[in-house]
C-alpha positions, 0 to 999 in steps of 0.5 A, spaced: 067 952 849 069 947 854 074 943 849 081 942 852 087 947 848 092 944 850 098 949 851 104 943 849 109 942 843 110 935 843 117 937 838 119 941 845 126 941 847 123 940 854 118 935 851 123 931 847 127 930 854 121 928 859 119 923 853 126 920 853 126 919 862 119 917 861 121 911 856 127 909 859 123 908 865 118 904 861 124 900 859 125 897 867 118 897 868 117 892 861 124 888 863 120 886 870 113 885 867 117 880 863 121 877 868 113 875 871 110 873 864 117 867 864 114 865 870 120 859 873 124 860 866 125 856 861 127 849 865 120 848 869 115 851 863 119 846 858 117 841 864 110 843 865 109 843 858 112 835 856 107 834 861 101 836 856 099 843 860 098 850 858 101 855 862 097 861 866 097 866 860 095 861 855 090 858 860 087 865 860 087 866 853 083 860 852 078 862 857 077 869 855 073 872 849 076 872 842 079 880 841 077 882 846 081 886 852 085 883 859 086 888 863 091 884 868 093 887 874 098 888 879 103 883 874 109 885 878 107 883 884 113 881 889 117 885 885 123 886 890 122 881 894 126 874 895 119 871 891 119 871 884 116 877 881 109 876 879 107 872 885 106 865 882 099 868 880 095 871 874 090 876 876 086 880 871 078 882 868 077 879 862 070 878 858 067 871 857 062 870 853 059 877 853 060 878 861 066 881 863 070 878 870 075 876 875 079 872 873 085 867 877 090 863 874 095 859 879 102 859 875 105 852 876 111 853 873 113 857 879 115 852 886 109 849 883 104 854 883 105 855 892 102 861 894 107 865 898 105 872 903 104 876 895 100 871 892 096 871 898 095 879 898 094 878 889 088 874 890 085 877 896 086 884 891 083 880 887 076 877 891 076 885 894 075 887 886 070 882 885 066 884 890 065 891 889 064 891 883 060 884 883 064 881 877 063 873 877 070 870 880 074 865 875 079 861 878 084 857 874 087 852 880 094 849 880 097 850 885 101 845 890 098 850 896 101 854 901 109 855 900 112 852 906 117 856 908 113 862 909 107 858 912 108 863 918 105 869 913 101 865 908 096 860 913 092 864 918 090 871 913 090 865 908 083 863 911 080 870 908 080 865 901 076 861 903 071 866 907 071 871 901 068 865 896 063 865 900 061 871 901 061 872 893 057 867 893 052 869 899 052 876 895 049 872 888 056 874 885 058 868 881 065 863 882 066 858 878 072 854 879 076 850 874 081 845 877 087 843 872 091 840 877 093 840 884 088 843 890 089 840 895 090 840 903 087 848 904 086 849 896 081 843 896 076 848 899 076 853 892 073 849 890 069 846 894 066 853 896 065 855 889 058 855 885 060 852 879 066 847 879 069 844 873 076 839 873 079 835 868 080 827 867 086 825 870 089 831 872 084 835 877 087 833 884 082 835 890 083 832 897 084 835 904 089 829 905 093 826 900 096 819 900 102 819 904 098 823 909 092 818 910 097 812 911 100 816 916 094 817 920 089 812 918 094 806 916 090 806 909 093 805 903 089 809 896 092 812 890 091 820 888 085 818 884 081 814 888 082 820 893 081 826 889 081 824 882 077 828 877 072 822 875 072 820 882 070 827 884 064 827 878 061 820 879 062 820 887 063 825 891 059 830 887 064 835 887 066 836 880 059 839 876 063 838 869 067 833 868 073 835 861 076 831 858 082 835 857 085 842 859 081 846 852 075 842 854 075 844 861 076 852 858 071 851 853 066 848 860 067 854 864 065 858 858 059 855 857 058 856 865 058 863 865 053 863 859 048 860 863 049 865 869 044 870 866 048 875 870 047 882 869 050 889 868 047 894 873 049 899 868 048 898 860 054 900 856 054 907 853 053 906 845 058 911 842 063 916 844 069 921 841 075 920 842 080 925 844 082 930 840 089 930 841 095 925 841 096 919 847 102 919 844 104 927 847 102 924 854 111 921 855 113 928 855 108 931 859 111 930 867 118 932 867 124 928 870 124 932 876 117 932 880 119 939 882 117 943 876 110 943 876 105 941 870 098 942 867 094 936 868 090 939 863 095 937 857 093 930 860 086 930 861 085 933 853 089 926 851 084 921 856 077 924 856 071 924 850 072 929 845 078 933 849 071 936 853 072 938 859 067 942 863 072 944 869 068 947 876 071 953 880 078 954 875 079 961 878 079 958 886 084 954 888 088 954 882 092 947 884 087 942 883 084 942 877 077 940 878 071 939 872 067 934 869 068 930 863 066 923 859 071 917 858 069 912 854 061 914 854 060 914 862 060 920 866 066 923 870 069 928 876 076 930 875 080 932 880 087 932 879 093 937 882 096 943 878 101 946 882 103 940 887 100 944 893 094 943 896 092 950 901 085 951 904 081 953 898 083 947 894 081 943 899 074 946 901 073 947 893 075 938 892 070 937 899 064 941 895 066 938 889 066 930 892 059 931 895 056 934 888 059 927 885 055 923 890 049 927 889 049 926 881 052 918 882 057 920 878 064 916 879 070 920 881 077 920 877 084 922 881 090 924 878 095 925 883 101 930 883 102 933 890 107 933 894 101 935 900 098 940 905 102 947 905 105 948 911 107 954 915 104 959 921 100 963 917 097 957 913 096 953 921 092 959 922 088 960 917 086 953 918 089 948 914 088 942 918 080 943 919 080 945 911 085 938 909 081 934 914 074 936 910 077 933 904 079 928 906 073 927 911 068 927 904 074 922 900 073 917 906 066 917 906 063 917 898 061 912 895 061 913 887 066 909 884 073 911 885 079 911 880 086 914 882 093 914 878 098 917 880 102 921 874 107 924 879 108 926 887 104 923 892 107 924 898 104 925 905 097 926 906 095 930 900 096 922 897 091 920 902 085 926 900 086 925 893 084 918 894 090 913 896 090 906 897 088 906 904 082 910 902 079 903 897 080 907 890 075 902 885 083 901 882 089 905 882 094 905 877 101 908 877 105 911 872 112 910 872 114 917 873 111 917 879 112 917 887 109 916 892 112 916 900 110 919 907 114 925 904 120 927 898 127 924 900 131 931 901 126 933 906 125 926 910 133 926 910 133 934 913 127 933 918 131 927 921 138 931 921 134 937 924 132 932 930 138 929 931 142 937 931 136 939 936 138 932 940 145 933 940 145 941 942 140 940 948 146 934 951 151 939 949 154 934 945 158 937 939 154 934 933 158 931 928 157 934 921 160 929 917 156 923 920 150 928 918 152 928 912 153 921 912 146 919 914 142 924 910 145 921 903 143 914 906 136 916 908 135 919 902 138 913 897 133 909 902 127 913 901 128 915 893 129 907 893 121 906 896 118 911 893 119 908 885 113 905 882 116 898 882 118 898 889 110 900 891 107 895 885 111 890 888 107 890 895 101 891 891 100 897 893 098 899 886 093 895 881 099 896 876 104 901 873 101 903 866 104 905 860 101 914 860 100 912 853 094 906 855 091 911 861 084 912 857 084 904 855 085 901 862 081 907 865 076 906 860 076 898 862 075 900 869 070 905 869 065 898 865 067 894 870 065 899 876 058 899 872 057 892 873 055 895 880 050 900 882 052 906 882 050 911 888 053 916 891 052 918 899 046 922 901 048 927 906 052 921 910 059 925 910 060 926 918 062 933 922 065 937 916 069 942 922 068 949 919 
């Protein structure tokens, strides 16, 4: 039977105690998400909407198909930073009318809707995802343009916007752009790069140069109409394609556009499949406060897969990483998730062989990261760890079926680069908030640095100062510890989204239909030099 036993008892004293670390740092997690769902706060959404506008979320509802799921991403974007969380923008994949798609929305009641450094990186994730998965790109636009005083990070890699549009629409990847405000200066080319573009009576403004700008360099006197109105737009320059009369309608146009794309999956949905056998609920008490106490991914994997059934592939060699193959809402996976945190030679050539059989069946791979990295030590350097390290990650790095990480516990060192980290362009990576994530634990960073600073100390033959150490190791480790959290690395997007565990197959099961809009095809043989 390949049906998934799971060993856990949910009513555990263990289990009741890793529940209870695990919802406690949801709350933080839910706190911060809410902070990017209020946007400016009260003042600037009550003045945005005496002005009869909806907000961003409201803007996406009214866009997307009725019931039917938005997988946002990257919510807590900025987090951490002098920006707000959330980076003044609304980035997720929705359905609209039948088609699922990428979809922007500027956030105005922050600073205008200006994209700061984070923004930036948001929509460029965004455009990155859009691409890959050759989903049509939506881009609800108000936005006051570049945030000025950090203009210095936001006006040269900025241009990659304008470059990505274009190179969606060269791919035959629909964009349509509905403008519901201001775009203008560098903004105006969204949608003048865009293929489809909608704007809304006396509320689109689109213009390179507004009017204070035109009479300082032309002399000319115009109003915000004349230069870019929505009706100008339509009835002059051409830009506007649809012209709304409202913000609804503008919706309601944008949604009629994608019905008439014709765009197609490359792969059709599956038509059934099982659910789990077993709980979602039972997934908070799994991972344990301390990431030093080992847990089964198993107990994971009989929670998020079809059925509970999993077909796992050499169980007996290179124990600490789990690997098999299984389904997730209908389509074909390959798991690979670490049990024993420990990634030693055997586990590393086992995942190489495992990867290039994923490509050769076109079948996505699914990585579940707890690892604290590759084993260390002289027998393990003799034995070859490096070249062996160095074949996983060589057939991570170069297949080409869709990948899609979540980082359940420790990922740390190069272990998160062989188990697909986000260097190594995962489809989407996802954290749960028990995770971490650093070039190594807190304790150890700290020891290394203590340890050179001894060596340096008695090679000059200078009395090392113990309490200073002391001092030193208790401040790099409160540093690191801070750096390694979900939210720290959320916030610099080096994540798609810090997920409820409980949501795992949900938002894995939206990924794995999105990653399907795109061929999907492993590579043949084109691994590079495998050293033996």
């Amino acid at each position: 039977m390949t049906v998934l036993v799971p060993a856990l008892d949910p009513a555990s004293p263990a289990c009741a105690q890793n529940r209870s670390a695990m919802l406690e740092r949801l709350a933080e997690v839910e706190a911060a998400h809410a902070r990017a769902v209020a946007g400016g706060g009260e003042k600037y959404t009550a003045r945005h909407r005496a002005r009869g506008r909806l907000t961003a979320r409201e803007r996406v509802e009214l866009l997307v198909d009725p019931d039917t799921p938005f997988l946002e991403l990257s919510p807590l974007a900025a987090w951490g930073t002098d920006h707000a969380v959330g980076a003044s923008l609304v980035t997720g994949i929705g359905v609209v009318e039948g088609t699922e798609c990428v979809v922007t929305a500027n956030d105005p009641t922050v600073r205008g809707g200006a994209s700061n450094p984070w923004t930036l990186k948001k929509a460029l994730r965004a455009n990155e995802i859009a691409l890959a998965n050759r989903l049509p790109l939506i881009s609800l636009v108000e936005s006051g343009g570049a945030d000025l005083p950090s203009q210095k990070d936001v006006f040269i890699p900025g241009g990659a916007l304008f470059r990505d549009l274009t190179r969606l629409s060269a791919a035959g990847i629909p964009t349509v752009t509905v403008v519901l405000g201001n775009s203008t200066a560098g903004g105006a080319y969204v949608p003048g790069m865009s293929d489809h573009v909608v704007m809304v009576k006396e509320q689109a403004k689109v213009f390179l140069g507004g009017p204070p700008l035109v009479r300082m360099a032309t002399g000319e006197e115009s109003d915000d109409e004349s230069l870019g109105g929505a009706e100008m737009h339509a009835r002059v320059s051409g830009l506007a394609d649809h012209f709304a009369v409202d913000e609804a309608d503008a919706l309601r146009q944008a949604r009629r556009v994608v019905a008439r794309l014709n765009h197609r999956r490359a792969h059709a949905a599956p038509a059934a499949f099982d659910p789990p056998l077993h709980d979602a609920e039972d997934l908070l008490g799994i991972v344990p406060g301390d990431l030093k106490a080992p847990f089964d991914p198993r107990e994971v994997l009989a929670r998020i897969v079809d059925g509970s059934d999993f077909d796992e592939f050499k169980p007996l060699y290179g124990p600490s990483l789990v690997t098999g193959w299984a389904r997730l809402h209908g389509y074909p996976v390959g798991v690979l998730a670490n049990a024993r945190g420990v990634l030693f030679s055997a586990e590393s050539q086992k995942a190489a062989q495992f990867v290039q059989l994923a490509n050769q069946r076109d079948i996505p791979l699914v990585f579940l990261h707890n690892t604290t990295g590759y084993m260390v030590g002289r027998d393990y350097e003799q034995g070859g760890i490096v070249k062996h390290g160095a074949m996983m990650i060589n057939a991570v790095a170069n297949s080409t079926v869709p990948h899609l990480s979540v980082l359940l516990g420790a990922s740390y060192g190069a272990g998160h680069y062989g188990m697909c980290g986000r260097a190594f362009d995962p489809r989407f990576l996802f954290t749960w908030p028990s995770a971490k994530s650093a070039v190594m634990g807190p304790q150890q960073l700290a020891g290394v640095l203590s340890l050179v600073a001894r060596a340096s100390a008695e090679a000059k033959g200078r009395t090392y100062d113990e309490d200073a150490d002391a001092t030193l190791r208790a401040m790099v480790e409160q540093q690191i510890e801070a750096e390694s959290l979900p939210m720290f690395l959320s916030g610099r997007l080096y994540d798609d989204g810090v997920i409820d565990p409980r949501d795992t197959r949900t938002v894995l099961g939206l990924c794995l239909s999105a990653v399907h809009n795109a061929p999907v095809r492993g590579v043949r043989g084109g691994f590079g030099v495998f050293r033996m």
